[in-house]
C-alpha positions in Angstrom: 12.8 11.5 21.4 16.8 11.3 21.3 18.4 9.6 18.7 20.8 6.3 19.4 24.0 8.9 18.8 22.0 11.7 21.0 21.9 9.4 23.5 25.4 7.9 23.1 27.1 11.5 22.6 25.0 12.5 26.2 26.5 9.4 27.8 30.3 9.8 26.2 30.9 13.7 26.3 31.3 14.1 30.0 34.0 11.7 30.1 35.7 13.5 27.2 35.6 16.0 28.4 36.6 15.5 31.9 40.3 14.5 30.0 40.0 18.4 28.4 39.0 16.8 25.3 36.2 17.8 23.2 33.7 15.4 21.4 34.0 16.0 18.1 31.6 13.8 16.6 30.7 9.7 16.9 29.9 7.3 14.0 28.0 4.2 14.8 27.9 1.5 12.4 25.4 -1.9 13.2 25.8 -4.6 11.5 26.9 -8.6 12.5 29.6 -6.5 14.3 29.1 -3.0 15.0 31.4 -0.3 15.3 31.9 2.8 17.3 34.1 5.6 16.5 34.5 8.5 18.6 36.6 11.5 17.6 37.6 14.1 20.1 39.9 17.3 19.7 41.5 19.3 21.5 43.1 23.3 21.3 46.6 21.9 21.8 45.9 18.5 19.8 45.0 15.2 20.8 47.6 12.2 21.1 47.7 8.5 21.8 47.7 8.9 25.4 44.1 10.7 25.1 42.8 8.4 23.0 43.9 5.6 25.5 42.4 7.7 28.4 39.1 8.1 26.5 38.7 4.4 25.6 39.0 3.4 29.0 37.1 5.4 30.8 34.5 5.4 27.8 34.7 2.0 27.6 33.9 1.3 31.4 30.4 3.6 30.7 29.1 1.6 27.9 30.0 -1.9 30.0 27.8 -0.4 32.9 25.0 1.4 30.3 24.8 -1.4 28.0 23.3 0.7 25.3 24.7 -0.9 22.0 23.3 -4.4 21.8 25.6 -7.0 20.6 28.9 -7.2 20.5 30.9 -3.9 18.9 34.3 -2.1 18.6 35.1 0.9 20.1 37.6 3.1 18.1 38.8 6.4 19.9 41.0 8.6 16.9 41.5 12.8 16.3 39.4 13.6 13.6 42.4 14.0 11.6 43.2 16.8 9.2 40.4 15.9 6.7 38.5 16.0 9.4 34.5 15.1 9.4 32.0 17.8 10.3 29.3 16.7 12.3 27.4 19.8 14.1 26.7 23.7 12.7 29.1 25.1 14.9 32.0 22.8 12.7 30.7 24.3 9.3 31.1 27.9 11.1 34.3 27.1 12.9 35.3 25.9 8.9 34.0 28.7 6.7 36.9 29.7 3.9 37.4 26.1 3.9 37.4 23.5 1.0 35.1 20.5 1.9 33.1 17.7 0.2 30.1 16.7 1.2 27.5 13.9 0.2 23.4 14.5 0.6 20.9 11.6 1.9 19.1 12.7 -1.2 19.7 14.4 -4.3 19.7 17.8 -5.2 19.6 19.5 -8.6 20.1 15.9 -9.8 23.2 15.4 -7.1 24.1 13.8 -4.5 27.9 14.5 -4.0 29.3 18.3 -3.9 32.6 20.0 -3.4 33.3 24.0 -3.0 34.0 26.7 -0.7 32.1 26.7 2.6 31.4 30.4 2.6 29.4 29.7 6.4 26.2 29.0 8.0 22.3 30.8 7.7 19.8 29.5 10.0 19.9 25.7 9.8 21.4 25.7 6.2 25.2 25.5 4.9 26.4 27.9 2.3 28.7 26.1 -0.5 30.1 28.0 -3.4 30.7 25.4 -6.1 32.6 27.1 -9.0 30.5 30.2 -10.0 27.1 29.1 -8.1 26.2 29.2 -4.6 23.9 26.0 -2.7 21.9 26.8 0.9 22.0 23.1 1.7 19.8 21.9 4.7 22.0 20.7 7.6 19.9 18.0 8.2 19.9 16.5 4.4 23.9 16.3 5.0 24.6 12.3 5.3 28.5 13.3 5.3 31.1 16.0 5.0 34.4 16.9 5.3 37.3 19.2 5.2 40.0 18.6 2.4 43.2 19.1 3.8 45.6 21.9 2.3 49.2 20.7 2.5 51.5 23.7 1.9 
């Protein structure tokens, strides 16, 4: 059975993509008032006038699905140079990268890690932190992202 952002990202990504953006990731937050965020990307960069184009058409799908109950914003941004990785292929498209990343449970007495993302095995990130190496479970990653290098 899909999840709420499987089924959102199934109903969303043909729109994106249809403005030769890609779907980067979504974030859904529910609460009194929810929140949806929906980054997209694109190989020549994504400006205002996607994001605009995006919302709107995005926006018309969810009036005519109806599938976040209540009322909710819909925010529509570039993921930005510190940019949140959602899916495998972002940790492989990111390897020789700095990130941080925070686990939905502890490991080794941890929670919160930052190191080299030396790439992908299987279904598991490899993160060099310092002199040691983690295999982290894709799954047990509640959030991560890539720290910026300003030159």
């Amino acid at each position: 059975m899909a999840t709420k952002l499987e089924q959102l990202e199934a109903l969303i990504e043909p729109a994106v993509q249809a403005f030769g953006c890609e779907l980067w990731g979504i974030e859904l937050s529910q609460s009194k008032h929810s929140m949806l965020r929906i980054y997209i990307d694109a190989e020549q960069g994504v400006g205002i006038e996607d994001c605009e184009n995006v919302s709107r058409q995005v926006s018309g799908i969810l009036d005519v699905e109806d599938p976040i109950s209540g009322e909710y914003t819909l925010e529509v941004s570039s993921p930005g140079m510190d940019r949140q990785l959602f899916k495998l292929e972002h940790f492989e498209r990111y390897q020789g990268e700095e990130v941080k990343l925070r686990l939905r449970y502890a490991y080794e007495g941890r929670r919160n890690f930052k190191g080299l993302l030396c790439g992908v095995e299987g279904e598991d990130i490899i993160l060099r932190v310092e002199d040691e190496e983690y295999l982290l479970p894709h799954e047990s990653i509640e959030r991560a992202k890539v720290l910026p290098r300003y030159e």
